[in-house]
C-alpha positions in Angstrom: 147.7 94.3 85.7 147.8 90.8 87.6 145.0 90.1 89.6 144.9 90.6 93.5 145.8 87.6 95.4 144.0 86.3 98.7 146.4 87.3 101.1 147.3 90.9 99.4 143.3 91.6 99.3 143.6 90.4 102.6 145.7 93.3 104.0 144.1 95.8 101.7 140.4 94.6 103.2 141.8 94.8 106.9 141.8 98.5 106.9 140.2 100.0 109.2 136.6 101.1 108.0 137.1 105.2 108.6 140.0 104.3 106.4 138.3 103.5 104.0 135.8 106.2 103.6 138.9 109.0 103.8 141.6 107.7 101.8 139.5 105.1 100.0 136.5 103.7 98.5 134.7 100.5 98.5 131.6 99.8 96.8 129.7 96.3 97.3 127.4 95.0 94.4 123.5 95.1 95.1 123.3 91.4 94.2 122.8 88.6 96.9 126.0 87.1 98.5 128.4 86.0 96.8 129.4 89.6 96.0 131.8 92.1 94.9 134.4 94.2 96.6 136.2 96.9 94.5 138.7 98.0 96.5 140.7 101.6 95.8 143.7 102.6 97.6 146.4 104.5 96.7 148.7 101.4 97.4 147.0 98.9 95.3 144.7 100.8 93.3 141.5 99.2 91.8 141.0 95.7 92.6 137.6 93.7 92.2 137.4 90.4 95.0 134.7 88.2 94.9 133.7 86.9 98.3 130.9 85.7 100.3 129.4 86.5 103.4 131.2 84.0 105.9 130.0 86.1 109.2 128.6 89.7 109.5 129.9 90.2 113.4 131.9 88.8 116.1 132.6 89.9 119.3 136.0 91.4 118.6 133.2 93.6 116.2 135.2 92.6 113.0 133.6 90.9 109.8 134.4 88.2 107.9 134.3 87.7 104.4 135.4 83.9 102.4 136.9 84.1 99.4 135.4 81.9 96.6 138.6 80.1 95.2 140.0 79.4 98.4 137.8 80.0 101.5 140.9 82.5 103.2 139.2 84.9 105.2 138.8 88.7 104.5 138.1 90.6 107.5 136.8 94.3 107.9 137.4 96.2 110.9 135.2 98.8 112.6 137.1 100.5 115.0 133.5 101.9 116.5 131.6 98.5 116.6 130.6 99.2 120.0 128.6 102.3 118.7 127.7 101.3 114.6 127.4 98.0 114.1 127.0 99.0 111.1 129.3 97.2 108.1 129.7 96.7 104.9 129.0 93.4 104.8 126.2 93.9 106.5 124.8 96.1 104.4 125.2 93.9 101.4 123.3 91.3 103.5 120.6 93.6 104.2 120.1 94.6 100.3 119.8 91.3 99.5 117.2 90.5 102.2 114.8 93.3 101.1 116.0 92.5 97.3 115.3 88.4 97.4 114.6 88.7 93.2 114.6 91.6 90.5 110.8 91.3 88.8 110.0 92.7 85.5 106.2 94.1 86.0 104.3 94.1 83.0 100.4 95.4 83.4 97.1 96.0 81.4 96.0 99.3 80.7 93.6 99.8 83.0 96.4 98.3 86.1 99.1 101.2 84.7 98.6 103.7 88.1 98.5 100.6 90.3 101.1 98.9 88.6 103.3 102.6 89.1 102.4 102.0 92.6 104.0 99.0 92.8 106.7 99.9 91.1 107.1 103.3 93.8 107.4 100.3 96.7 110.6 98.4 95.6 113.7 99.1 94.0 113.4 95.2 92.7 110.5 95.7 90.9 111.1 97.2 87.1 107.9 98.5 85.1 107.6 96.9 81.5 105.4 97.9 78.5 103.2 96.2 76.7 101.8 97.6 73.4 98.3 97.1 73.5 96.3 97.9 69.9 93.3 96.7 67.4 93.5 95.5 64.2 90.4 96.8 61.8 88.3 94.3 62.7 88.7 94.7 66.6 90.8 91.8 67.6 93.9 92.8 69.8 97.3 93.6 68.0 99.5 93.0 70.6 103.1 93.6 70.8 105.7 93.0 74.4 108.6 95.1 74.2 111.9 94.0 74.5 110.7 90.3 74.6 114.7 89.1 74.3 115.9 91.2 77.6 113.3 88.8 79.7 114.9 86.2 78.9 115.9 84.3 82.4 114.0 86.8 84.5 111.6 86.7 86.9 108.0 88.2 85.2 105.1 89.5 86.5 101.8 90.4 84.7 99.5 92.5 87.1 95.9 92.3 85.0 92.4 93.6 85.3 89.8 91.2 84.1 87.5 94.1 84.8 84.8 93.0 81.6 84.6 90.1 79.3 85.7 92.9 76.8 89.5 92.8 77.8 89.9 89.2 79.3 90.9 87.4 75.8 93.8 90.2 74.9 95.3 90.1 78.4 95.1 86.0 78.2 97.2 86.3 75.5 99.7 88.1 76.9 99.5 86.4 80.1 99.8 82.8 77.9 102.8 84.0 75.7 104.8 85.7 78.7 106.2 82.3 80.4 106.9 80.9 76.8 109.9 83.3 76.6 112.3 81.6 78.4 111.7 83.3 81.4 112.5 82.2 85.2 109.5 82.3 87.0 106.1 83.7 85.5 103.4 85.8 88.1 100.0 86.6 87.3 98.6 88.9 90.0 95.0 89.4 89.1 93.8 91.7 92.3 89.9 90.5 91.7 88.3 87.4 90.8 85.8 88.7 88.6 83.2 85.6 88.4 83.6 84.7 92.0 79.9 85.5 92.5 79.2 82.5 90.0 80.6 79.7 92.2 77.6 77.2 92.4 74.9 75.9 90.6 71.1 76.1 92.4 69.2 74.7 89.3 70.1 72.5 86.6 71.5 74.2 83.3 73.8 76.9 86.0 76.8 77.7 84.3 79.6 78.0 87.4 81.6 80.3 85.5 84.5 81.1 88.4 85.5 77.3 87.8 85.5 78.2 84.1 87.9 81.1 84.5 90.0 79.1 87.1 90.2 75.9 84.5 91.6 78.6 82.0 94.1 80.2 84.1 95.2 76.6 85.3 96.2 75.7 81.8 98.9 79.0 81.8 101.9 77.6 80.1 105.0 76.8 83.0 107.7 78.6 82.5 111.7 77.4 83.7 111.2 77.8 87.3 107.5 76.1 86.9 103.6 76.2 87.2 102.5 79.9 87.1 102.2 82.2 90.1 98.8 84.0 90.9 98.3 86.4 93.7 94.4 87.4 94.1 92.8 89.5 96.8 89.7 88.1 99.1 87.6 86.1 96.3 84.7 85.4 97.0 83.9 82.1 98.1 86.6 80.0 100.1 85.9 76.7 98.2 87.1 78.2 94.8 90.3 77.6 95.9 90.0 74.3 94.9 88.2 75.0 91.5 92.5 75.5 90.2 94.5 72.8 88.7 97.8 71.3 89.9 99.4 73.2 87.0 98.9 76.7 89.1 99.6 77.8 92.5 97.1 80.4 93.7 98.5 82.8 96.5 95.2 83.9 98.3 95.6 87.8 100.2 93.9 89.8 101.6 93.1 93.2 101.6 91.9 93.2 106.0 95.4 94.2 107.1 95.2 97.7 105.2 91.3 98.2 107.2 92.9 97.1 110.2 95.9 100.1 109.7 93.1 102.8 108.6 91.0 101.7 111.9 94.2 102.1 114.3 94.2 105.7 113.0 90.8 107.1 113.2 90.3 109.4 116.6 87.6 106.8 118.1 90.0 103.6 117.2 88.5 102.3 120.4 84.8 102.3 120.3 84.7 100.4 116.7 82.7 97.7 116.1 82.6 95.6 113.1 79.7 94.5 111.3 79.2 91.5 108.9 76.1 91.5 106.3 76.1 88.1 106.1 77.1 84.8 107.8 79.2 84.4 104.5 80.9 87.7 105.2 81.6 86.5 109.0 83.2 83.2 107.7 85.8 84.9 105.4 86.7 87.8 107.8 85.8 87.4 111.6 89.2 85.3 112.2 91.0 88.5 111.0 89.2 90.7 112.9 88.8 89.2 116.1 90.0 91.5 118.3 86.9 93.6 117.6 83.6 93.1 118.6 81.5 92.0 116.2 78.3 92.2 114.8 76.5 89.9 112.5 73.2 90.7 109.8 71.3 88.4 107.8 68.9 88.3 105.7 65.0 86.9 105.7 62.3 86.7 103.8 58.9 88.3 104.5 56.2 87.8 101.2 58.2 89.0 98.5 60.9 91.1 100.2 64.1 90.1 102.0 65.2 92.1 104.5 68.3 92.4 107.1 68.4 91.7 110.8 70.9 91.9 113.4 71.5 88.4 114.1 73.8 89.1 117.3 76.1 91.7 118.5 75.0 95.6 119.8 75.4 98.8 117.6 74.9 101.2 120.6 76.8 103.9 120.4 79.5 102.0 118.6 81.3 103.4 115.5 79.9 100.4 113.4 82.6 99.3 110.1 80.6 96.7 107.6 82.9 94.4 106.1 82.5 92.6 102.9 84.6 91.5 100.0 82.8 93.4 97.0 80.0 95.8 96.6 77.8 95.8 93.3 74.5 97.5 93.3 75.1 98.1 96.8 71.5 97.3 98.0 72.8 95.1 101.1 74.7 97.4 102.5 72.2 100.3 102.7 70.1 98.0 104.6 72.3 97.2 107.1 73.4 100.6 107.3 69.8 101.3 108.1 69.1 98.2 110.8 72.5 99.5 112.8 71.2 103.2 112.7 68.1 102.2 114.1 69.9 100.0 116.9 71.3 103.0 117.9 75.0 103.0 116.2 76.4 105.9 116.9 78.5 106.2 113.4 78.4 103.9 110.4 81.9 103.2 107.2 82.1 100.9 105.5 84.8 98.1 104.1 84.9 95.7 100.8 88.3 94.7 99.1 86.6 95.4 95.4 84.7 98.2 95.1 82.6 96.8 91.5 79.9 99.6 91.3 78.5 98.8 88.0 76.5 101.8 86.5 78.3 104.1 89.0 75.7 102.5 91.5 79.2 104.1 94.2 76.5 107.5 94.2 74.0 105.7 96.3 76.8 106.2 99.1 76.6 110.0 100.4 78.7 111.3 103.7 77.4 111.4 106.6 77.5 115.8 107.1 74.8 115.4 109.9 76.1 113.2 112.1 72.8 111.2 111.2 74.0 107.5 110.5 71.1 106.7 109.0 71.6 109.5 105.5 75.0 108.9 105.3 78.7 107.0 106.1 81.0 108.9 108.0 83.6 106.4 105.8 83.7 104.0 102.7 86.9 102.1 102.1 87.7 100.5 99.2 91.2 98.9 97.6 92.4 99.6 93.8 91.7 96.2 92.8 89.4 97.6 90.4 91.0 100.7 89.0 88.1 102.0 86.5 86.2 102.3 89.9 89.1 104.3 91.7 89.6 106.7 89.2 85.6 108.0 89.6 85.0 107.8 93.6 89.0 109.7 93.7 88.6 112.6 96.3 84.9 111.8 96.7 83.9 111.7 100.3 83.2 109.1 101.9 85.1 107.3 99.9 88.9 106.9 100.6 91.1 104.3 98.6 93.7 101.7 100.5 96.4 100.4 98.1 96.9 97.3 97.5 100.9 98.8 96.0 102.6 97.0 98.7 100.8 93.8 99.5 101.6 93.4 96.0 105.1 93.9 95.9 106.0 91.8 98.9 104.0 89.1 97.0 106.7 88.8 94.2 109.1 89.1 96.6 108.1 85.5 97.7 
């Protein structure tokens, strides 16, 4: 069967839309523009036209579509522009707005439910496997599944550098993914594990955050480039510049999510947020400026430090302490205790990576009293670190914000 010609598509396209959805179909490709129009009437039957998007609406309400070989015009016309504006062409332009590029997701094991999460957000993100075993001798046997059908795509790796125990088979992976002849490469590693180790007090200090970021700087570029890596509030601002030329860090933040939660709660207009630290305020009061804010600190008396308000009033305030991690968690139970005392009315708390080593999370009890001072009535904490989610799930205070769709707008970048 000959192929359609420009001027016969162009009176088969010209019908007008309810036409076309009673004696005909039309489908358009999810793709960006230039598309496909498969046309099926009973006049000319199937017919496949590739255009482009020349204009989505005039003020006649018709649409106009170029052809690629020879720039004549298709035009579609809604005979109810006045009341849809809806078209097809429109709604090819819109799919490829929210679809900029397909990504092929791979993850660790411990990222699998977060990496599911991201997955749930966007039809243009595809989950792929990894097989993750051990040889006799413990080393990683590692095999990537269908290695050949990445080939020219965009890949992501979302990773969990939760202990030095699963860093060295996830480098592996996260080294040999650009290498197959991929488009552009992602490494989305929620937390910055040694961001606590950013300076060196004493001679003989190993800064071991600038070791990590020298290793990830030296990730192989793939065809479209240096790597890609997406991290959540780390720790220190300056170890931005601790990565190479030969990576392009993407700094987020978890704050937006907290912001979302705090519009919600009942008493969204008596909150007050609290900083433990002058470090705390630095990274987060620009963010959170629209509150008023508190700021601790910390001084020494003999052999004990403890925290002071620096500035700001608890009274009768629902008081939200902000940080970017919580380990032992010994900070924040003395600030929790100087704001009770100055008269805070209720007391959460807020950190982006909720570390908790030796389930040091059951220090944290609700408050069932309505006594600040024995308990939070809140403690929010992302899935950046997902061995931590799985053991404070559905335990009060603690609620988790996901970090699913902050995530998957980030490889849509």
């Amino acid at each position: 069967m000959a192929a359609i010609s420009p001027a016969t598509a162009t009176t088969a396209a010209s019908l007008s839309l309810h036409q076309f959805t009673s004696s005909s179909s039309t489908t358009l490709s999810s793709s960006p523009s230039p598309f496909s129009l498969n046309f099926k009437t009973a006049a000319f039957g199937s017919r496949c036209v590739r255009c482009g998007v020349r204009s989505l609406e005039n003020q006649s309400g018709h649409r106009s579509l170029d052809f690629l070989s020879n720039g004549d015009p298709i035009t579609l016309i809604n005979p109810n522009s006045s009341s849809s504006p809806i078209s097809m062409a429109a709604a090819a332009s819109e799919s490829g707005a929210k679809c900029s590029k397909r990504v092929c997701l791979f993850h660790s094991d411990e990222t699998r439910d977060l990496a599911e999460r991201v997955v749930a957000q966007s039809d243009c993100i595809e989950l792929r496997s990894i097989n993750w075993k051990k040889f006799d001798d413990g080393f990683p046997n590692l095999f990537i599944q269908n290695a050949q059908g990445i080939r020219g795509q965009h890949v992501a790796f979302l990773a969990s550098f939760s202990s030095p125990a699963v860093i060295f088979e996830q480098l592996s992976v996260i080294y040999a993914l650009p290498k197959l002849f991929v488009s552009s490469f992602t490494l989305v590693l929620p937390f910055f594990p040694t961001g606590t180790s950013e300076r060196m007090e004493d001679e003989g200090d190993v800064a071991t955050a600038f070791t990590l970021a020298r290793i990830l700087s030296n990730i192989p570029a793939s065809r479209g480039g240096p790597t890609s890596l997406v991290t959540f509030d780390i720790h220190a601002l300056q170890e931005r510049f601790y990565f190479g030329d030969t990576i392009l860090p993407c700094f987020e933040s978890g704050i937006p999510l907290l912001k979302n939660r705090l519009q919600a709660l009942p008493d969204s207009d008596n909150i007050s947020i609290a900083f433990p630290d002058d470090g705390a305020w630095k990274r987060f009061h620009k963010q959170l400026q629209h509150y008023p804010t508190i700021v601790c600190n910390k001084v020494r008396m003999g052999d004990k430090r403890i925290v002071r308000i620096k500035e700001g009033d608890a009274e009768g305030r629902h008081v939200v302490i902000v940080d970017d991690l919580v380990q032992s968690g010994g900070t924040l139970i003395e600030c929790q205790k100087v704001l009770a005392a100055h008269g805070a009315a209720k007391i959460s708390a807020y950190v982006t990576h909720g570390i908790f080593p030796k389930s040091s999370w059951k220090r944290f009890k609700l408050d069932t009293k309505g006594d600040p001072a024995e308990g939070f009535s809140y403690f929010w904490i992302t899935d950046s670190c997902g061995l931590t989610v799985k053991e404070v799930m559905n335990k009060p205070p603690f609620e988790v914000l996901s970090l699913a769709g902050s995530i998957a707008s980030a490889l849509q970048v």
